[in-house]
C-alpha positions as CSV (number, residue, x, y, z in Angstrom):
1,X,8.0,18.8,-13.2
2,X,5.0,20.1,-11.2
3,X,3.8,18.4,-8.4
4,X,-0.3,19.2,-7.3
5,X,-0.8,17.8,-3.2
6,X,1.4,18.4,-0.5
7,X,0.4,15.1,1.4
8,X,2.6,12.5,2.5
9,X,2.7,11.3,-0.9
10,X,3.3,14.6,-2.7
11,X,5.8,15.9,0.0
12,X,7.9,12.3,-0.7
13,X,8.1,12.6,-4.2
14,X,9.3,16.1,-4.0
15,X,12.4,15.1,-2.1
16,X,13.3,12.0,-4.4
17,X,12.4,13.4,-7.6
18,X,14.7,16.5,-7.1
19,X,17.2,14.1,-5.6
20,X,16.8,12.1,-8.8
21,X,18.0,15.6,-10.8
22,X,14.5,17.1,-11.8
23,X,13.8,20.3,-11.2
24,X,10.3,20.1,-9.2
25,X,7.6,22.9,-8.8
26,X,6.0,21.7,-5.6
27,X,4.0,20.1,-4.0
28,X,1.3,23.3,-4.5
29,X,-1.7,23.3,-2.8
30,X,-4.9,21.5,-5.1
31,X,-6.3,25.0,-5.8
32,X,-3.3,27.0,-6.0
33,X,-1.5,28.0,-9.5
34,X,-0.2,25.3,-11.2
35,X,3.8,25.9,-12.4
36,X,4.1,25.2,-16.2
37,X,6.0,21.9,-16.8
38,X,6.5,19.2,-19.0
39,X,4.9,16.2,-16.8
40,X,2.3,17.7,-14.1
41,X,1.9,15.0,-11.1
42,X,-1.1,15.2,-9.0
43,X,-1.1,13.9,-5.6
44,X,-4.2,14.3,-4.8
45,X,-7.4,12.1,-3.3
46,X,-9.0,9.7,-6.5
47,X,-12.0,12.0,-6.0
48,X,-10.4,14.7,-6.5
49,X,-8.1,13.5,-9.4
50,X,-10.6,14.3,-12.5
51,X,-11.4,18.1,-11.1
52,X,-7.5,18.4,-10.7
53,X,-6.6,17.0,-14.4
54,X,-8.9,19.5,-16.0
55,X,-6.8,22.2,-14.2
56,X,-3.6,21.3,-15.1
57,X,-4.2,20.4,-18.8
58,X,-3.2,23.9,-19.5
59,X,0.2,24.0,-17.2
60,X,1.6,20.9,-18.6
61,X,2.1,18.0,-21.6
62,X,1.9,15.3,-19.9
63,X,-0.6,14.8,-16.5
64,X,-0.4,11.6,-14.2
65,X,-1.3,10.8,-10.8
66,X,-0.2,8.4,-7.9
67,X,-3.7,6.6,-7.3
68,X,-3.4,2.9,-7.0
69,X,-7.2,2.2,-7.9
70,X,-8.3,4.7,-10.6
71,X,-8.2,4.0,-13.6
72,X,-6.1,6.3,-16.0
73,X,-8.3,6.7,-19.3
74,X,-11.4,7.6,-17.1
75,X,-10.0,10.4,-15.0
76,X,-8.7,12.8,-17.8
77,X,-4.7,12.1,-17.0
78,X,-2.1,10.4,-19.5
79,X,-0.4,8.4,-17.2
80,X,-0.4,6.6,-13.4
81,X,2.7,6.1,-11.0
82,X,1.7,4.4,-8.4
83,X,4.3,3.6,-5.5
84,X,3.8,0.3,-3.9
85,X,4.9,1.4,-0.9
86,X,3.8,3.1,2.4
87,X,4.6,6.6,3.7
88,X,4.5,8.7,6.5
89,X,5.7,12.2,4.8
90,X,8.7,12.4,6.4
91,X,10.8,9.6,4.5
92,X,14.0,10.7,2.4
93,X,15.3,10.9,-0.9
94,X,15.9,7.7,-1.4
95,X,12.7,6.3,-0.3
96,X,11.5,4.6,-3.6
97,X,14.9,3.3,-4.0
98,X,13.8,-0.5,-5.2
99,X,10.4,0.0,-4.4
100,X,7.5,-1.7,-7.3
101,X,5.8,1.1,-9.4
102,X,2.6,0.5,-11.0
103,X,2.5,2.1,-14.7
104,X,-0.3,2.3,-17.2
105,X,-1.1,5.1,-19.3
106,X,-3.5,6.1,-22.3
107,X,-0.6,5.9,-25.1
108,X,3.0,4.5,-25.2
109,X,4.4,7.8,-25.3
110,X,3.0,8.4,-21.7
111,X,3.6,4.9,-20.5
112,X,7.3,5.7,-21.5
113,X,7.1,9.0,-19.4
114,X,5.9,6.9,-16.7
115,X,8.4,4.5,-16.5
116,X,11.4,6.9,-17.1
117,X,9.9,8.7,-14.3
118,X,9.9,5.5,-12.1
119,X,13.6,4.2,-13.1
120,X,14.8,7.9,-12.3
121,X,13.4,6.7,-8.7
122,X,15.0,3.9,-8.6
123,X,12.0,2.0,-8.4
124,X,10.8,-1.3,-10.4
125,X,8.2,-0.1,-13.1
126,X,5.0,-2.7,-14.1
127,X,2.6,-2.3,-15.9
128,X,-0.9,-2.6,-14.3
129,X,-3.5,-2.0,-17.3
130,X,-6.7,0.0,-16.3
131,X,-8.9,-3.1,-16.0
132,X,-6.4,-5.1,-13.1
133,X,-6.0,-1.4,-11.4
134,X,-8.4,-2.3,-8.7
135,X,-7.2,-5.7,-7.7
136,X,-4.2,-4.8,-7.7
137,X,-5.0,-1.9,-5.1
138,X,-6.7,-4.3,-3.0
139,X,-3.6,-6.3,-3.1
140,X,-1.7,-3.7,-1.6
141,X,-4.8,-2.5,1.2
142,X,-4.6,-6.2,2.0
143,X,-0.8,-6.3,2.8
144,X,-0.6,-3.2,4.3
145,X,-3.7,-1.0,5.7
146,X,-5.3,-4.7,6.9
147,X,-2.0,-6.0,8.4
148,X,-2.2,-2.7,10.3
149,X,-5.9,-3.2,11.1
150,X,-4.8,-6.9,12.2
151,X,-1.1,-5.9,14.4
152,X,-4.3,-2.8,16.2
153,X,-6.2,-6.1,17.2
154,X,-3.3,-8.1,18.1
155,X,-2.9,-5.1,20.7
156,X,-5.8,-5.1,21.9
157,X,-6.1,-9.4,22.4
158,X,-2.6,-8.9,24.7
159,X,-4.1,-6.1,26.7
160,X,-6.1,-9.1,27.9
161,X,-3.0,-10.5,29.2
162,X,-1.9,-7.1,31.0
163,X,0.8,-5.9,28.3
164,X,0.8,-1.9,27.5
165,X,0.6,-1.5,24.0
166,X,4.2,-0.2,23.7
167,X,5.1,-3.5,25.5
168,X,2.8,-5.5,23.0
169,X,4.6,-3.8,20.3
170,X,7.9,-4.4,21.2
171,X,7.5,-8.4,21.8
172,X,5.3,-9.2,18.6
173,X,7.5,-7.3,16.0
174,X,9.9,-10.2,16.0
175,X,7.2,-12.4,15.5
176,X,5.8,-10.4,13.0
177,X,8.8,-9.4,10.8
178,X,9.8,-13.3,10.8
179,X,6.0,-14.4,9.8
180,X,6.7,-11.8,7.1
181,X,10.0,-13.2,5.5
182,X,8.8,-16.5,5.7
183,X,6.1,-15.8,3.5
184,X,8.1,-13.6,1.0
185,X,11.1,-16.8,1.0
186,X,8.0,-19.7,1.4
187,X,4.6,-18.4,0.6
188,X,1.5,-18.3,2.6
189,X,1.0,-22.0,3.0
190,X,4.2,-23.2,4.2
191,X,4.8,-20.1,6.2
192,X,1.5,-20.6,8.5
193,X,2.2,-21.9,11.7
194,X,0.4,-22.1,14.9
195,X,-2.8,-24.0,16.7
196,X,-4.8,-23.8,13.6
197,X,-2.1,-25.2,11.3
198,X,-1.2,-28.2,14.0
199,X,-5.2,-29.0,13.9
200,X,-5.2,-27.9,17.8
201,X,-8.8,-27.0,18.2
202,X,-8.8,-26.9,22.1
203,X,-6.1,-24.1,22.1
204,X,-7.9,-22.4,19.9
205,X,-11.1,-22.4,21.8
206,X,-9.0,-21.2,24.8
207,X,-8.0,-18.4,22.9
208,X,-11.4,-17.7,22.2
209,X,-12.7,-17.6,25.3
210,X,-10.2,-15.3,26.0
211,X,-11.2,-12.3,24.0
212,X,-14.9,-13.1,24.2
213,X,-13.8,-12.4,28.4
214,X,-11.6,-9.5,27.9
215,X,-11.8,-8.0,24.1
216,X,-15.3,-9.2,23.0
217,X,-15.3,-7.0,20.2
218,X,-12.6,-8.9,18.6
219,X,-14.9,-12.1,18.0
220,X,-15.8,-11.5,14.9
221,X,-12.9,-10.9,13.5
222,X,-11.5,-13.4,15.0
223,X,-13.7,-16.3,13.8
224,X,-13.7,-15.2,10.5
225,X,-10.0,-15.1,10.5
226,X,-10.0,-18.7,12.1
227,X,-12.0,-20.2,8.7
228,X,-10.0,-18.1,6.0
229,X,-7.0,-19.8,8.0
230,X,-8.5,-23.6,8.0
231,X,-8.9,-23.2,4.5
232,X,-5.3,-22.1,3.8
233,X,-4.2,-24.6,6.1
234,X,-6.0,-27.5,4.1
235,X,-5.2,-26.0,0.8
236,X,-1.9,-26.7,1.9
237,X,-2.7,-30.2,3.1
238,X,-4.5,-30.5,-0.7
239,X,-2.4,-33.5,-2.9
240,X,-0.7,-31.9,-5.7
């Protein structure tokens, strides 16, 4: 096993494959000699992943890469792994241990090297054909870069109210990781709570006025989060 990108990603998969038993080659630099394998990962940015394929066709059988989005006939590799999961470099060997894997590939022979490669993991393998690959990777930038984007402007609304950042942090993340299991037990309907969800319009517009005082760049976001949340608050008030 070679791995090509010594990202986050690459740097990860180094540790848990060779924890999972396979002898890894890796994470080499994009332009940097490519160690004959069997299965040759690249770790690499989408734009990059076509440029990389074509150099390690010749080091290895099979070639996959960990992009969520591109599609796997139209870059030049046999197979995608995608982890559904978020990561900072540093994580262990265990860190796709139950984690979803997306799969596809350009033959069942690669799909099956894909999804041996993903229950060596220990993560969950599905299959995501080429066609659903971007929706499905705007699934994931939804749940995770947005939330991110989302828990950067809840800072910013309490800075409003005097709280450090640190301090802002430390308060909301109850409130965040309960929102969170509620919607994974509940879904997004019956997990929404708050003014918008009682119908209190006047505590809302307080709100409003507060940011457009002391954070008026949040304001559009804001309102357009306040009308994708009426609607999923009258969806859920929509007979069955």
């Amino acid at each position: 096993m070679s791995l090509v990108g010594p990202g986050r990603v690459g740097r990860v998969l180094a540790r848990a494959l060779s924890a999972a038993g396979y002898a890894v080659a890796g994470p080499t630099g994009r332009h940097d000699r490519i160690e004959p394998a069997d299965v040759v990962l690249l770790c690499v940015p989408d734009a990059e992943i076509a440029a990389a394929a074509d150099r390690a066709r010749a080091a290895g059988r099979f070639i996959g890469h960990v992009s969520g989005a591109t599609p796997v006939e139209a870059s030049g590799v046999d197979f995608g792994l995608h982890p559904l999961n978020t990561f900072v470099g540093t994580e262990g060997p265990d860190a796709l241990r139950g984690v979803g894997c997306a799969i596809g590939a350009a033959s069942p022979e690669a799909l099956e090297v894909a999804r041996g490669l993903a229950v060596g993991l220990g993560a969950r393998p599905f299959v995501i054909p080429d066609a659903g690959r971007a929706g499905y990777h705007a699934a994931a930038s939804i749940a995770s870069n947005f939330v991110v984007t989302l828990l950067g402007a809840a800072e910013d609304a309490a800075a409003t109210a005097g709280l450090a950042p640190e301090d802002a942090r430390a308060l909301l993340a109850p409130l965040v990781r309960a929102t969170v299991e509620n919607w994974v037990a509940h879904g997004p309907e019956a997990a929404l709570t708050g003014p918008i969800a009682r119908g209190d319009l006047v505590t809302v517009q307080r709100q409003r006025a507060a940011l457009e005082s002391g954070a008026p760049h949040l304001l559009p976001l804001f309102d357009e989060l306040c009308v994708s949340t009426l609607s999923l608050a009258q969806k859920d008030e929509t007979p069955s």
